[in-house]
C-alpha positions in Angstrom: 0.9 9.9 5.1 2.4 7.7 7.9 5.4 5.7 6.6 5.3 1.9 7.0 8.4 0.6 9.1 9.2 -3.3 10.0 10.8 -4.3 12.7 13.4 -5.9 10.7 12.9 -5.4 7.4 15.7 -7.4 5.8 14.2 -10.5 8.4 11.2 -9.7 6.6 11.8 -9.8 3.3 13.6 -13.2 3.7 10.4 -14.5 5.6 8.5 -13.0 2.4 10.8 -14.9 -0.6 10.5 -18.2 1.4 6.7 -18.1 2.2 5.8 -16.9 -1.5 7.8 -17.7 -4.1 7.6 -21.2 -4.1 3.9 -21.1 -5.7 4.3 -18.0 -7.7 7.0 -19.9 -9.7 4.6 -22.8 -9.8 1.3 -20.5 -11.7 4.1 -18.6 -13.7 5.5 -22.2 -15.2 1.9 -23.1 -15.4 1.2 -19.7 -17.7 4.9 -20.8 -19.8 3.4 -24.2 -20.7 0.2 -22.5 -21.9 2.0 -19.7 -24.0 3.8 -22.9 -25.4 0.7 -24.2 -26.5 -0.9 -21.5 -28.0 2.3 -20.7 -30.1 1.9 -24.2 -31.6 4.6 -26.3 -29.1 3.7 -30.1 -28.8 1.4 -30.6 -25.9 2.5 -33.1 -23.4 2.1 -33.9 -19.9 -0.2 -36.6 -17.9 -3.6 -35.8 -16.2 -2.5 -34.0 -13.5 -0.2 -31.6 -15.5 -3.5 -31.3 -17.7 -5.4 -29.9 -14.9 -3.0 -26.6 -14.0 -3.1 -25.2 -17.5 -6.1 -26.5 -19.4 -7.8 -23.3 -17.7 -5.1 -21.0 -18.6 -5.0 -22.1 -22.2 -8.5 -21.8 -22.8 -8.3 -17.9 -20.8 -5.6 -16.9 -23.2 -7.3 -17.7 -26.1 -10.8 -16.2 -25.0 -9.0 -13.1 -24.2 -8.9 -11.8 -27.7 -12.7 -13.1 -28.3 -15.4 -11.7 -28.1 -18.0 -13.3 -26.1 -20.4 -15.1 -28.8 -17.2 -16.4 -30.0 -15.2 -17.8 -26.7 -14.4 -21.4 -26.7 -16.2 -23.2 -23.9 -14.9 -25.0 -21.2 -15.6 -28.8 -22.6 -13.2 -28.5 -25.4 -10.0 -28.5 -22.8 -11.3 -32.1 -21.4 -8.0 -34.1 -21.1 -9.5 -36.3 -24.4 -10.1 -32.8 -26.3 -7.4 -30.6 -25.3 -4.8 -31.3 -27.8 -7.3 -31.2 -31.1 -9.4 -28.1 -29.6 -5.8 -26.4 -29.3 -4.9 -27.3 -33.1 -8.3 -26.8 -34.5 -8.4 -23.0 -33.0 -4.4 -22.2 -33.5 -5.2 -23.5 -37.7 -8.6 -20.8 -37.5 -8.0 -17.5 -39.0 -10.3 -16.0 -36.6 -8.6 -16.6 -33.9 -7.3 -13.3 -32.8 -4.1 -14.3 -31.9 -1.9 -11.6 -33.9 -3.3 -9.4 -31.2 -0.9 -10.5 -29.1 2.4 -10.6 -28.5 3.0 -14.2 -27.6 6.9 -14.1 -28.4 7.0 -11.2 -26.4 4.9 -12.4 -23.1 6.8 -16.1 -23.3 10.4 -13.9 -23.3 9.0 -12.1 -20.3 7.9 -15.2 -18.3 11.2 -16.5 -19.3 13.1 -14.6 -18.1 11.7 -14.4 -15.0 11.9 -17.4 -14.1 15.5 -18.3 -15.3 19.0 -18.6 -13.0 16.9 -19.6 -10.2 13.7 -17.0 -10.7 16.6 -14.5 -9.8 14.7 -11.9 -11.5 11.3 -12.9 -10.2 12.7 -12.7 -6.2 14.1 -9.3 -7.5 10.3 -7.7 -8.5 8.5 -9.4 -5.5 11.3 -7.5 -2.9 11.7 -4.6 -5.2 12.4 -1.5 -3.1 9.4 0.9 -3.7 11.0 3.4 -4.9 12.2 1.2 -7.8 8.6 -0.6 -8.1 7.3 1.5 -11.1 10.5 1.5 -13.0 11.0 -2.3 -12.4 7.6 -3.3 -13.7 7.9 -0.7 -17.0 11.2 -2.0 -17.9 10.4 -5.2 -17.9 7.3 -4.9 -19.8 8.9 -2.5 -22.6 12.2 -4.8 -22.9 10.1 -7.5 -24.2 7.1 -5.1 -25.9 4.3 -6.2 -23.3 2.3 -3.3 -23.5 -1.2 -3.3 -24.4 -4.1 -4.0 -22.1 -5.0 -7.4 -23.8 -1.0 -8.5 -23.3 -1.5 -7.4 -19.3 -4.8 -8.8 -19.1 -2.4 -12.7 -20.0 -0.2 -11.8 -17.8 -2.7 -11.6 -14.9 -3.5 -15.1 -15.4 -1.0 -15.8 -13.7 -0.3 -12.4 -11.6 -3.5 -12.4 -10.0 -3.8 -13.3 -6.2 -7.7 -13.5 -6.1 -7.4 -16.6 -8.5 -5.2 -18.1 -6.6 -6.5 -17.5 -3.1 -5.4 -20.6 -1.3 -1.4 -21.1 -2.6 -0.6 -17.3 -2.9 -3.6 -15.1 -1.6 -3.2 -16.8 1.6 0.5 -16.5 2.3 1.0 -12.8 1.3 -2.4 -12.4 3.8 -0.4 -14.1 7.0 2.8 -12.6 6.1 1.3 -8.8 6.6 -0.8 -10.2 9.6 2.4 -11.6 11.2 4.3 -8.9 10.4 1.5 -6.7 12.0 3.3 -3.3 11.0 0.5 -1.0 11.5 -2.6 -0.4 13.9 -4.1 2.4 11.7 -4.4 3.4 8.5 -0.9 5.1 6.6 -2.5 6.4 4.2 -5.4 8.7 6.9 -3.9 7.7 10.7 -7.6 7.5 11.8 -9.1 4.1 10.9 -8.0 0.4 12.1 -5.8 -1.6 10.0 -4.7 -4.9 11.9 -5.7 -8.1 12.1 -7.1 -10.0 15.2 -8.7 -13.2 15.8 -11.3 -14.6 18.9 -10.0 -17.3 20.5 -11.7 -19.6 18.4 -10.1 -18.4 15.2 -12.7 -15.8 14.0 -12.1 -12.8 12.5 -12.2 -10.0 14.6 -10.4 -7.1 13.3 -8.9 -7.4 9.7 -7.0 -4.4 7.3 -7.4 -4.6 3.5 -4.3 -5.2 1.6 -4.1 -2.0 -0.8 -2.1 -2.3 -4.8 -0.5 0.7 -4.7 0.1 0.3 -8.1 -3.1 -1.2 -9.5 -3.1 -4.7 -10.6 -5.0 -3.9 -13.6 -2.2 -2.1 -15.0 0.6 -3.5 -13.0 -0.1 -7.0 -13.0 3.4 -7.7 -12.4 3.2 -5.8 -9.2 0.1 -8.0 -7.7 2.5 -10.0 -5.6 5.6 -7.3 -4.5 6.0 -6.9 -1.0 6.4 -3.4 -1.0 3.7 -2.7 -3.7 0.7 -3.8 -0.8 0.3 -1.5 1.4 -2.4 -2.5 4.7 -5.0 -0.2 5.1 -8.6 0.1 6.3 -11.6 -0.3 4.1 -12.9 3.5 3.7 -9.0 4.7 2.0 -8.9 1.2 0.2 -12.0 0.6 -1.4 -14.1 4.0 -1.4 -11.3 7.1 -1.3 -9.0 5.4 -4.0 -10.9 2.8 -5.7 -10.0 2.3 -9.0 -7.7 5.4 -9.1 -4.3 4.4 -10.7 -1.6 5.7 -8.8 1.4 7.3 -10.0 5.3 7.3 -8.4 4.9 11.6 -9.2 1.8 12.2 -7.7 1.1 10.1 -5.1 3.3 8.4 -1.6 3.9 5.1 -0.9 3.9 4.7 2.9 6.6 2.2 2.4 8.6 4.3 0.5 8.6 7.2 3.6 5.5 9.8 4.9 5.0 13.4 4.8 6.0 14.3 8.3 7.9 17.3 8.6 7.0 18.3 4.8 2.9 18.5 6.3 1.6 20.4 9.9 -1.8 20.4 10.9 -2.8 23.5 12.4 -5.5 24.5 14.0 -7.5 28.1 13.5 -8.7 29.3 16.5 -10.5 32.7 17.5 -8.2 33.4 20.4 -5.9 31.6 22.7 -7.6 28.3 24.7 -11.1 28.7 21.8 -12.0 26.5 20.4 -10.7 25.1 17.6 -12.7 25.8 14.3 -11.1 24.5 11.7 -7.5 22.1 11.5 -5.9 22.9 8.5 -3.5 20.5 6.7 -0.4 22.7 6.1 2.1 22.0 3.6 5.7 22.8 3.8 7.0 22.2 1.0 7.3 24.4 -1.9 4.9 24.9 -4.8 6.2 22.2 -7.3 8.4 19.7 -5.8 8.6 16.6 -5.1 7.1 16.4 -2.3 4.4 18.6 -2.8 3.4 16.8 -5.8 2.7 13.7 -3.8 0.6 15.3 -1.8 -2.2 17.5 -3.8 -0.2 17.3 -7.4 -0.3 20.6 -9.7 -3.2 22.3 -7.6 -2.3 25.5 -5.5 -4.8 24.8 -2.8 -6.3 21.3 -1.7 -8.9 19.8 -4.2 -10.5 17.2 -2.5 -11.8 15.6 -6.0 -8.2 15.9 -7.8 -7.0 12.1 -8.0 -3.7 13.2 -7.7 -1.7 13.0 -4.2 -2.6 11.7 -1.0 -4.4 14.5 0.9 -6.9 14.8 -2.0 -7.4 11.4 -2.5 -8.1 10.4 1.0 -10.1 13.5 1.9 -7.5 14.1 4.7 -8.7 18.0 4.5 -12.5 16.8 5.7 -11.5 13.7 8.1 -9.3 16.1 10.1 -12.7 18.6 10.7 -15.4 16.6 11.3 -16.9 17.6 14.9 -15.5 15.0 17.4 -11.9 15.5 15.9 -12.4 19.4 16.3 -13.5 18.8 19.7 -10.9 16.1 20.6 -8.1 18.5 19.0 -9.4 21.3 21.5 -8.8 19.5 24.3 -5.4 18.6 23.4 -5.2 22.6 23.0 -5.8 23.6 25.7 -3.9 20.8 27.6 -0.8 22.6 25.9 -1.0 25.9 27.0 -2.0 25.1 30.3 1.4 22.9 30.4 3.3 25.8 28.8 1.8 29.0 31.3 1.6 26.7 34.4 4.0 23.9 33.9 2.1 22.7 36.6 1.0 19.2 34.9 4.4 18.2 33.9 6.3 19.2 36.6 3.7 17.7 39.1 4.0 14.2 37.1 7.4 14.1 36.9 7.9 15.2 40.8 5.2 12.2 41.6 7.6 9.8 39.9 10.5 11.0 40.9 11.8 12.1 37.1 14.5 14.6 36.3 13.2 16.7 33.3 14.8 15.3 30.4 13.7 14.0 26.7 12.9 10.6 27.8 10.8 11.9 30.9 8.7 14.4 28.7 8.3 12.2 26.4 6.5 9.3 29.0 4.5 12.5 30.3 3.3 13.8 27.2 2.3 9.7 26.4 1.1 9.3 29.4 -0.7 12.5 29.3 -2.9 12.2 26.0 -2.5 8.2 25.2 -0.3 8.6 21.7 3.2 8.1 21.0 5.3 11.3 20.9 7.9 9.7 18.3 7.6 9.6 14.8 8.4 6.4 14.3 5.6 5.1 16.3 2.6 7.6 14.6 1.1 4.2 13.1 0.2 2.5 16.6 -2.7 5.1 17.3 -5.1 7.5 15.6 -4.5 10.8 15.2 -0.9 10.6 16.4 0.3 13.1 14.2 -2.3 15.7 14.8 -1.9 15.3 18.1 2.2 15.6 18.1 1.6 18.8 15.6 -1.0 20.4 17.8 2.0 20.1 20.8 4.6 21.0 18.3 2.2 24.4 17.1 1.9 25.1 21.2 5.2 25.1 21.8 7.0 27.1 18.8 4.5 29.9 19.5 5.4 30.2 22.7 7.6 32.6 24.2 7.6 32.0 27.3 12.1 31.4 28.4 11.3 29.2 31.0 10.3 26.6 28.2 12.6 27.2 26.5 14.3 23.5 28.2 11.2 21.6 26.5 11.9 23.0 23.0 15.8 22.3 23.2 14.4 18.9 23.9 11.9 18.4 21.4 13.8 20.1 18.1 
């Protein structure tokens, strides 16, 4: 909902290629010399090579096998490694043909030639291009059933590799530290903080947009992880595969103008009884799309867009936001009949009334940042800046009128 903004993005992206690529190039050449092997290729290496890939061999064959039939780990002892390689590639059982080994060793290939050119290309790919990136690579080389993914992942799979790549892309995001809530809701924390003593105190959850399952290729792109906190990660989205049509990448930009909350209320200064997630787009478009897909009306179980996904509709009206929201209400159109609070403020420190003044009032006043570009320090900051925003259109009062020619 929020988008995701560095503070220097192309800084950052350089920081990413030098703190990550050096050991993804390392497991992908690991996963070349194993494709080699299985297609028959002349093993070689000493003990230490022997380590790196005897696991990854013995994965790729056991990923066509079923499990009464998988080759146990002994086999691939430095002794054994070559003859258990032979002895299975010369079995007519072996499953192989259900993979496309020519196809996955092209791929890793190419990835990693003129200086992993290509490689630094997909892991700083814009996120806009992300899901075209990752299907053309696949289709150019015919790596497209779940079995071929499911090799690919042996390398393109952060939680095996925990300490060389897990742990970099983890510091990267918490130096970077881009966020204090949620993009996907604005409600729930999403940095990361340590004691003194090193312990975890606060930590987000680093989200695949674009699941790993089926974008293995994707495990490791900047722009494809997106920090968020564990509720949107784990229990709103899960295992639902998102799609570049139905669903917003807060890296790629957030709904801003294109969704309002608004709040229904009984009368002026009531209280609030329901906030309503408004959306400004047409029917249809783009835009729309990402946020509740085909349906007319939000469906909090549709897995498609953002809103239903994250059950913004039912985060936004549970009691202590409706009551919080009031406040905020009512702070509003006592500013907007009195003027008293603002004009009393900016009297007390001496302020003319311009942008930059209101804007340090209205901060100062209800402890969120008025900007846009700021929403992702603090909670609610968009309901908050479109419960202001609904105040003052409806208004009709002229000697506002200063404050909106301001604001818009």
């Amino acid at each position: 909902m929020i988008a995701i903004q560095f503070k220097d993005r192309q800084q950052a992206i350089a920081d990413y290629l030098i703190s990550i690529v050096p050991p993804v190039i390392s497991r992908i050449k690991i996963l070349q010399t194993s494709l080699n092997h299985v297609q028959g290729v002349r093993v070689k290496g000493n003990g230490i090579e022997h380590q790196k890939y005897r696991v990854v061999t013995r994965k790729i064959f056991n990923t066509v096998l079923i499990n009464s039939n998988r080759l146990p780990e002994a086999g691939f002892n430095l002794g054994t490694y070559e003859a258990t390689v032979k002895n299975h590639l010369a079995n007519p059982l072996n499953q192989l043909g259900t993979l496309n080994l020519v196809g996955l060793s092209a791929l890793v290939k190419s990835l990693l030639a003129y200086n992993a050119s290509k490689l630094k290309k997909l892991l700083v790919c814009p996120p806009d291009d992300l899901a075209s990136m990752n299907n053309n690579l696949l289709s150019t080389h015919s790596v497209t059933s779940a079995l071929d993914r499911d090799v690919l992942k042996l390398a393109f799979d952060y939680t095996n590799y925990n300490t060389d790549i897990g742990y970099p892309i983890r510091q990267f995001f918490r130096n970077e530290d881009m966020v204090v809530v949620c993009p996907y809701c604005n409600i729930m924390e999403a940095d990361y903080s340590e004691t003194p003593e090193g312990e975890v105190a606060t930590h987000h959850f680093l989200d695949h947009f674009f699941d790993k399952a089926t974008s293995p290729l994707l495990s490791y792109s900047m722009f494809n992880l997106v920090p968020s906190d564990t509720i949107c990660n784990g229990t709103n989205k899960g295992t639902n595969n998102f799609h570049d049509d139905y669903h917003q990448n807060p890296h790629a930009g957030g709904f801003l103008k294109n969704l309002s909350f608004e709040p229904v209320t009984g009368k002026v200064n009531a209280t609030i009884m329901e906030i309503i997630p408004k959306i400004i787009s047409p029917f249809g478009d783009k835009i729309y799309k990402k946020m509740i897909g085909n349906e007319k009306a939000i469906l909090q179980s549709s897995k498609e867009g953002n809103i239903n996904v994250f059950k913004i509709l039912t985060k936004y009206n549970r009691k202590h936001v409706l009551e919080d929201a009031t406040e905020v209400l009512k702070k509003m159109n006592d500013l907007i009949t009195t003027r008293a609070s603002l004009k009393h403020f900016l009297e007390r420190m001496k302020l003319t009334n311009n942008l930059d003044n209101y804007k340090f009032w209205y901060q100062n006043e209800f402890s969120k940042p008025f900007d846009e570009a700021y929403f992702n320090t603090r909670p609610y900051a968009k309901l908050y800046r479109d419960l202001h925003d609904y105040v003052m259109k409806a208004d009709t009062n002229k000697i506002n009128d200063n404050i909106r020619k301001h604001i818009y």
